[in-house]
N, C-alpha and C positions, 0 to 999 in steps of 0.2 A: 174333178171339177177344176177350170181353168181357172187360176188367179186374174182377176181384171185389171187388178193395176201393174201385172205385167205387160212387154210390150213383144210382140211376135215377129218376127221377118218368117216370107215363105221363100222357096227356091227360087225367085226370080229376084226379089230382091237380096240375098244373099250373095248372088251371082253380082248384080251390079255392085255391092259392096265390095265384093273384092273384085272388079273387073274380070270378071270370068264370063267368058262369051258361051258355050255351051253346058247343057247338062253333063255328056261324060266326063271332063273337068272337074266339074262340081264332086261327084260319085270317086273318084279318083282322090279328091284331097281326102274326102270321107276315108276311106280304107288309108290312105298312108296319117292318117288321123293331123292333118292341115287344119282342122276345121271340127269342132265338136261333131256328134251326130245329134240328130233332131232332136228336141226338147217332146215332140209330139207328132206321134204317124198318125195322120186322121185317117190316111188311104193309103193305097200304093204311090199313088203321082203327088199326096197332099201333105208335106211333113212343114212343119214347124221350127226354129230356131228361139228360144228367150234372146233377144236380143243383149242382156245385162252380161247373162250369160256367156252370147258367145263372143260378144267384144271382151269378156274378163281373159277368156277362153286364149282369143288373139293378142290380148296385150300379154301374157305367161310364155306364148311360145317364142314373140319375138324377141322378149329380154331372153327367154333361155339361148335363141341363135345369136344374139348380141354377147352376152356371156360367155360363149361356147369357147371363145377363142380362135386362132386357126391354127391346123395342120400344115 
């Protein structure tokens, strides 16, 4: 059962959040793990993001590249 006072993004709005103009894109960050995987597959085309989530998700990976140093 879904929590209601959680808040959801779908693939399209994901996409404009981080300025991503197509699906392959999107599928792309997913496998080099850019970007969490869904909170929720309703379908094959209908997956779900918590949005608390995946902005927790996005602010971890940017301090880790910030952090990182450079080569």
């Amino acid at each position: 059962m879904i929590n209601s006072n959680k808040e959801f993004l779908n693939s399209k709005a994901v996409m404009e959040l981080l300025t991503i103009k197509g699906n392959a894109t999107l599928w792309r960050y997913l496998k080099e793990s850019k970007i969490p995987q869904p909170t929720i597959n309703i379908s094959r085309n209908t997956r779900l993001w918590d949005k608390n989530e995946l902005f927790a998700y996005l602010t971890a990976k940017s301090q880790e590249n910030t952090q990182g140093g450079g080569l």
